[in-house]
DRENKEVEX-981839 format. One record per residue (C-alpha): x, y, z; residue in one letter. Coordinates in steps of 0.05 Angstrom, whole numbers, m for minus. Example, Ala and Ser with C-alpha at 12.3 -4.5 7.8 and 13.67 -1.06 7.14 Angstrom:
<rovos>
       X       Y       Z  r
     246     m90     156  a
     273     m21     143  s
</rovos>
This chain:
<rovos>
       X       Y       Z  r
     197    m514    1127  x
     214    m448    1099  x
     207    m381    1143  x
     186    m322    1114  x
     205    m254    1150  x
     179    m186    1125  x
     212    m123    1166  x
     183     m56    1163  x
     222     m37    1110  x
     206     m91    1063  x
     134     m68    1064  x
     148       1    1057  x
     190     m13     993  x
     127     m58     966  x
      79     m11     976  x
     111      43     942  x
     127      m3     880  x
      52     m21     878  x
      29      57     885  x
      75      64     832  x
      46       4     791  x
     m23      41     805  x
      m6     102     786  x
      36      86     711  x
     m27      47     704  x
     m77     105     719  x
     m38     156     678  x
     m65     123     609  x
    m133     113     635  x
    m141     176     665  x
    m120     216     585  x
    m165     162     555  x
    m223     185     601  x
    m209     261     574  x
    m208     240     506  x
    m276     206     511  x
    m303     269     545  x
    m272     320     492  x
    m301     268     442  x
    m380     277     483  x
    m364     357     487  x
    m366     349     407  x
    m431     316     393  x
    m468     347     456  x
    m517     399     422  x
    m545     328     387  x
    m545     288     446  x
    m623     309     466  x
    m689     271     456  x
    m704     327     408  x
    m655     316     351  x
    m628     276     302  x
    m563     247     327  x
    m498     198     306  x
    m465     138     326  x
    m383     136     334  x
    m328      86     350  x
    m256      90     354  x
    m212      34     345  x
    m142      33     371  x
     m94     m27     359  x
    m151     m79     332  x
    m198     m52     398  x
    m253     m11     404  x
    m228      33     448  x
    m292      73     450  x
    m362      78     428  x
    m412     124     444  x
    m490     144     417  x
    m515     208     414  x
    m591     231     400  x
    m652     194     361  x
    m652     146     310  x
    m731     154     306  x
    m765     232     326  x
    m838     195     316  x
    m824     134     362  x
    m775     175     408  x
    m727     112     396  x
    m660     142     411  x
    m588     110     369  x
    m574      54     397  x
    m504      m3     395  x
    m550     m42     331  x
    m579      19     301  x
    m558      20     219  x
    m552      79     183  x
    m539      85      95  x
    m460     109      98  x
    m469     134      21  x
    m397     134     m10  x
    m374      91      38  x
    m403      37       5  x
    m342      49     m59  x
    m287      20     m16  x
    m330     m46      m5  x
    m342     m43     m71  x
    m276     m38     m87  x
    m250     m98     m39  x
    m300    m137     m74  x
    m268    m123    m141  x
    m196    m131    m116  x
    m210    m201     m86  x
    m239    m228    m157  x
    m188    m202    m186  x
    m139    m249    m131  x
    m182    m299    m154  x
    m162    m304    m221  x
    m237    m283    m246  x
    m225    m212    m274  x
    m174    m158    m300  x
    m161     m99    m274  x
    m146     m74    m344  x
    m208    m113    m376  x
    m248     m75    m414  x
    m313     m62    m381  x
    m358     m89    m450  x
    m332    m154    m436  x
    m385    m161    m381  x
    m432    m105    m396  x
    m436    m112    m464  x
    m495     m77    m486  x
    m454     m14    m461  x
    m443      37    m524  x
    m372      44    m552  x
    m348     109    m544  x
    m285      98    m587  x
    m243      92    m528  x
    m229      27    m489  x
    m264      30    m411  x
    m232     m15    m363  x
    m250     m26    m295  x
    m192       0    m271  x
    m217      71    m296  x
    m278      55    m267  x
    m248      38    m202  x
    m213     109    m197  x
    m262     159    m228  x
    m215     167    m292  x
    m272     134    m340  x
    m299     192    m358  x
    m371     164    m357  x
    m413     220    m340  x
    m456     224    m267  x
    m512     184    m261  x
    m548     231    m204  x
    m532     293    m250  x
    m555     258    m318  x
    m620     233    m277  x
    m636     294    m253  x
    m633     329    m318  x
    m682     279    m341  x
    m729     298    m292  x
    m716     244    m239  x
    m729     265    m165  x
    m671     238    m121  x
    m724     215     m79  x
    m755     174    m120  x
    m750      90    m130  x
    m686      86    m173  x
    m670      14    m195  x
    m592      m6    m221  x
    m647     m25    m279  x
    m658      49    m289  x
    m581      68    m289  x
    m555      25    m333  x
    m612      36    m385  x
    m591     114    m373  x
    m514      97    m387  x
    m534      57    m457  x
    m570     118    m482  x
    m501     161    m471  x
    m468     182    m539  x
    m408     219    m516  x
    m351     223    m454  x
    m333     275    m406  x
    m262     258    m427  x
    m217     211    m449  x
    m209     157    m398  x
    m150     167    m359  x
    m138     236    m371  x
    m173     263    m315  x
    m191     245    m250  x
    m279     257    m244  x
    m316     234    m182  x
    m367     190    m216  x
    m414     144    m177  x
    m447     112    m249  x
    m364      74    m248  x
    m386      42    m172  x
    m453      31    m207  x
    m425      m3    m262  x
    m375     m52    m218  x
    m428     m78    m174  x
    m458     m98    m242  x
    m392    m138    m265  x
    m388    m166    m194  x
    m458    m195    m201  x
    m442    m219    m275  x
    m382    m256    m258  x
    m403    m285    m197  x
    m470    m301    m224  x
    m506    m282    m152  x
    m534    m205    m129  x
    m486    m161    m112  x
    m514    m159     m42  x
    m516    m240     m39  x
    m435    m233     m46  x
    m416    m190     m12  x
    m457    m227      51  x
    m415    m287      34  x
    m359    m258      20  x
    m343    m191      75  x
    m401    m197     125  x
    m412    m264     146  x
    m337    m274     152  x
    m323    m208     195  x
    m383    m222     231  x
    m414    m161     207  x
    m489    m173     232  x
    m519    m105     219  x
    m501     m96     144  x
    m532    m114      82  x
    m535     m72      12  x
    m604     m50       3  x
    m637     m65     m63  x
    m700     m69     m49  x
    m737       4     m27  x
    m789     m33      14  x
    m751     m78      44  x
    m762     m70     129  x
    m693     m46     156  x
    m690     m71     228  x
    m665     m15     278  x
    m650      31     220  x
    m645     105     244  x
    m689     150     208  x
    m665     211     163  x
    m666     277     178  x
    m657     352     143  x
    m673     415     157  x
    m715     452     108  x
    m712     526      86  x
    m752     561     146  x
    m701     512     192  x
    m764     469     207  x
    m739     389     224  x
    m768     347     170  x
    m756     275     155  x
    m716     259      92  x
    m728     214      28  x
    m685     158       6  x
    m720     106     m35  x
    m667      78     m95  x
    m653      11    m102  x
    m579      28    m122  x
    m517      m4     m92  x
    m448      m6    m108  x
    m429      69    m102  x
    m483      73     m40  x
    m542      24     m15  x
    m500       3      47  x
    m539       2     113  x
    m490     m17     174  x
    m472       9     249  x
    m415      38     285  x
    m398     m28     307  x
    m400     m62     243  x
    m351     m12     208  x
    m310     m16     278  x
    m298     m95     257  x
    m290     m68     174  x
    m233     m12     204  x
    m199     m79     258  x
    m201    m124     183  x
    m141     m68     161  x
    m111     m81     215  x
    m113    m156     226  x
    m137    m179     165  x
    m191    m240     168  x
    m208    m234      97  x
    m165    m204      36  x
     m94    m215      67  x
     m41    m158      68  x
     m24    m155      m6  x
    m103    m147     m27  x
    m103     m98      29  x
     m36     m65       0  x
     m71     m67     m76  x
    m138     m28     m45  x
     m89      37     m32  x
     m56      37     m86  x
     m70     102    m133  x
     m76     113    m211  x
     m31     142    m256  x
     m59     187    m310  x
     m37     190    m384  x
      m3     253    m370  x
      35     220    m310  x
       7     250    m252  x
      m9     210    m201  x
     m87     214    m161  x
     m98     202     m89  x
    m155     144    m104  x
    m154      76     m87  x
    m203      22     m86  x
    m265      62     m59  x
    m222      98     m24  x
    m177     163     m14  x
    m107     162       2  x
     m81     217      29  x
     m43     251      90  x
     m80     288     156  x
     m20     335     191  x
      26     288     162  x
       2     232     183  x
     m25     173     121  x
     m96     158     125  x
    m143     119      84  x
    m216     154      79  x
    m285     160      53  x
    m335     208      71  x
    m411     193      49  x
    m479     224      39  x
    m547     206      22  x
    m619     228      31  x
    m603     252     103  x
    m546     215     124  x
    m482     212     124  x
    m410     181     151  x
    m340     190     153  x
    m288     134     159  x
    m216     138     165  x
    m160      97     182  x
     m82     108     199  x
     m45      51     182  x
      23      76     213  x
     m19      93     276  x
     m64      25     264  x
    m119      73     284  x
    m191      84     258  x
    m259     115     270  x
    m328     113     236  x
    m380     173     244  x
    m453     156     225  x
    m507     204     239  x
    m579     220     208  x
    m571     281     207  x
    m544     319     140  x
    m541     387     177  x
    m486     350     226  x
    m422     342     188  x
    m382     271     205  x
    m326     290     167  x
    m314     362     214  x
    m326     326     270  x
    m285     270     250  x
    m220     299     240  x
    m228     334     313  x
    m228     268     336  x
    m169     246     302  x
    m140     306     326  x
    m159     288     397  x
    m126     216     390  x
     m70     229     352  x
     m41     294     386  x
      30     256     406  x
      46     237     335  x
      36     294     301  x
      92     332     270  x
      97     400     302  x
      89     436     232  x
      49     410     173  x
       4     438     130  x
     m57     388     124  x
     m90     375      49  x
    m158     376      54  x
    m200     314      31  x
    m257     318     m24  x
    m328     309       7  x
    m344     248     m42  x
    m419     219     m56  x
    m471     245    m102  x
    m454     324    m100  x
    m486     387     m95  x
    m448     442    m140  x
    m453     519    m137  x
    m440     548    m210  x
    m376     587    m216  x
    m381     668    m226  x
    m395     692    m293  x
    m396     758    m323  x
    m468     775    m346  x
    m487     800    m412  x
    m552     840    m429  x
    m599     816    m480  x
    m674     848    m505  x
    m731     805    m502  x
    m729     812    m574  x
    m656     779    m574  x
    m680     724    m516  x
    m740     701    m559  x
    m688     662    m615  x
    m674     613    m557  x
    m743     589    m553  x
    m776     522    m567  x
    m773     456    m547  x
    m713     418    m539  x
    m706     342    m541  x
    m659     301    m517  x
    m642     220    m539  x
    m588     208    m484  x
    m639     229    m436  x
    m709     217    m467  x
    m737     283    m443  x
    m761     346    m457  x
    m747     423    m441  x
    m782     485    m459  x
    m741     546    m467  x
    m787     604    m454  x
    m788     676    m434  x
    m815     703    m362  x
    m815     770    m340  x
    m757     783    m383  x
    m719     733    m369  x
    m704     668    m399  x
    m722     603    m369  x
    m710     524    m382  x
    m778     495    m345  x
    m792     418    m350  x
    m859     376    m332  x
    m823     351    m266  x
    m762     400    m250  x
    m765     479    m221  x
    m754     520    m269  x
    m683     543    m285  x
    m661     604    m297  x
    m612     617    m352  x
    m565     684    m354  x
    m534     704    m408  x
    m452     696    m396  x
    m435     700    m471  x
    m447     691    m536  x
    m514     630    m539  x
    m469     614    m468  x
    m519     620    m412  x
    m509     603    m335  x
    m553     560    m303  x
    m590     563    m226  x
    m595     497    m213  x
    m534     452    m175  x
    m549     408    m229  x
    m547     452    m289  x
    m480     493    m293  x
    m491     518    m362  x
    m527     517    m428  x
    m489     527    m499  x
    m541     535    m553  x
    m519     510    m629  x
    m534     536    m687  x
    m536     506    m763  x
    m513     527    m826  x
    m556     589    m838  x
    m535     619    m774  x
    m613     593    m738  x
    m608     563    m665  x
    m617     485    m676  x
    m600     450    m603  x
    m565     464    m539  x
    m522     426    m501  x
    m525     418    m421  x
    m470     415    m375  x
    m454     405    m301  x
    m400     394    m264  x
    m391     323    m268  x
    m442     313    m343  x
    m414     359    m394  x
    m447     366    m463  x
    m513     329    m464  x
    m546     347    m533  x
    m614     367    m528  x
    m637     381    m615  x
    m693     438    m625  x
    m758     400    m642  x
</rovos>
């Protein structure tokens, strides 16, 4: 039989190593409890039964390390966000998009340097060779879908079918640019992948990448939409604010996927960030291929991966994707050196994810951060809004306005615009657009008013008469419109 004998001094000596224990394990607790409430203190004007709000999680080390709801995913129903409530994450969609094409590619069943009429086509030859590769980091120079549709006269909020967009990309004559010479944001390349996906696989894009990512991550709240009628269970409603700041609900109605359509919830991009981290699908090296950037035929090098951006916060590499449609929107990142990641989803388009995001990384990552670097800001991706630049205004007479008049057709576009004279002034008016003003900036150059319209060059024939004008925007340059 053993004795034990504790003195006094034995249990002074073990309480103080166990209010020591206590308090080394307290300390990380107690800066994780002010980093939640900083987080709350961020998102509190949204957190009322009043407004619109967002859904955010933070993962730290393949664990959410927090996850919070703020506001209502339904103003009608006064159904506030909720753990299973989905939101459309836009852009955010690319880098699934991308993942997909990256793990066909492992497979054996595509190249990245294929061109892109080997399974599309019906797709016009432009005289330069498309491969998916280009496609994959906005150096096609295929011309914006959302900017070529709206020039036809499409409303954003209408039912747009993948149908409709690649019908729109056969009627296209001419590039913005030779591909691989520039880098040019364009969401008709994300279009155009989920279409090879679906050709090579032989199932809808959303029917692989069920199998394939969601199903096997356990991602229970996601699907690609593709259907506009199609209920969405627990999906949060959109929100804008209109021009007199009055809350009204937003539109989103297309059936496109591929560069958007993705509905999912904080919790499901919380397991999509933990997959980077401890892969269960891909592996390291497909994981490795997704950041890896494209070289340009001047040698530069971009700062696009597979869907998404690669890039450096205050020093720091992170992998990111910001996202907007209708009225959502959603930021993701991810800091592979730091294996940490959050996802900000809110139905809200007047609350920015991406602002409020990179506080939060700010928050979380305040130990590792070098005490002097300059941060590069990341481009706000998904279909976008454009302000014309300044240009110097000429003066014209009426007189001189009235030889841009007439009717102007367009066969890329199968529409119509009437050039006509208001006032003074000379206008571009269509059946189902606002009319556009167009000032003078040069000789047949005009400016135009509209995000999607950044100017109009007129043409004229032999004998010196005006015979067409060409359209341009930021991301669709030159679409020929002849005078009828």
């Amino acid at each position: 039989m053993i004795h034990m004998f504790i003195n006094k001094r034995n249990i002074v000596c073990i309480i103080v190593l166990l209010f020591g224990c206590a308090l080394y394990t307290a300390a990380p607790s107690t800066d994780l409890e002010k980093k939640k409430a900083q987080v709350d203190e961020l998102f509190a004007q949204w957190d009322k039964p009043e407004a619109p709000g967002a859904a955010v999680v933070i993962v730290q080390n393949s664990k959410i390390i927090y996850k919070k709801n703020y506001g209502m995913a339904d103003l009608e129903h006064n159904i506030p966000i909720n753990e299973f409530t989905v939101f459309c994450v836009g852009s955010v969609s690319k880098q699934f998009t991308g993942f997909a094409i990256a793990q066909l590619e492992e497979e054996g069943k595509l190249s990245l340097d294929d061109d892109i009429r080997k399974y599309i086509p019906e797709l016009p030859d432009f005289g330069e060779t498309i491969t998916i590769r280009h496609l994959i980091h906005h150096t096609s120079g295929l011309r914006e879908q959302f900017h070529l549709l709206t020039m036809a006269g499409v409303s954003l909020a209408d039912t747009i079918t993948m149908e409709q967009i690649l019908k729109l990309v056969k009627r296209q004559k001419k590039l913005n640019f030779k591909p691989g010479d520039q880098v040019m944001y364009s969401n008709t390349g994300y279009s155009l992948l989920a279409e090879i996906v679906q050709q090579i696989t032989g199932k809808s894009f959303r029917e692989y990448m069920e199998e394939t990512i969601f199903k096997p991550l356990g991602m229970t709240n996601s699907h690609f939409h593709d259907e506009s009628h199609e209920i969405i269970k627990n999906k949060a409603n959109p929100y804008m604010l209109a021009e007199n700041d009055v809350l009204m609900r937003a539109l989103l109605n297309h059936e496109i996927v591929g560069n958007t359509g993705l509905f999912t919830s904080a919790g499901d991009l919380a397991k999509w960030i933990m997959n980077f981290m401890q892969p269960k699908i891909g592996g390291p090296n497909l994981l490795t291929k997704m950041t890896r950037t494209f070289v340009l035929n001047d040698g530069e090098k971009s700062d696009y991966g597979f869907g998404i951006g690669v890039t450096q916060h205050w020093g720091l590499r992170v992998l990111l994707h910001s996202g907007h449609d209708s009225g959502y929107r959603c930021y993701l990142s991810y800091f592979p050196d730091q294996t940490f990641g959050i996802a900000v989803l809110t139905n809200f388009y007047s609350l920015n994810p991406s602002d409020v995001g990179r506080k939060i990384e700010k928050i979380f990552l305040v130990e590792h951060l070098p005490p002097t670097e300059t941060e590069k800001p990341e481009r706000e991706s998904t279909p976008g809004r454009t302000t014309p630049d300044s240009q110097p205004v000429f003066s014209l007479t009426e007189q001189q306005l009235k030889e841009y008049t007439g009717k102007f057709y367009s066969e890329e576009l199968d529409t119509t615009y009437q050039v006509i004279i208001r006032t003074g002034k000379l206008y571009l008016s269509h059946i189902r657009n606002d009319d556009v003003l167009l000032t003078p900036t040069g000789k047949d150059i005009f400016s135009g008013s509209a995000w999607w319209l950044k100017s109009v060059s007129f043409t004229r024939d032999k004998n010196g008469k005006i015979s067409g004008c060409k359209f341009s925007s930021s991301r669709a340059q030159l679409v020929y419109f002849r005078l009828r």
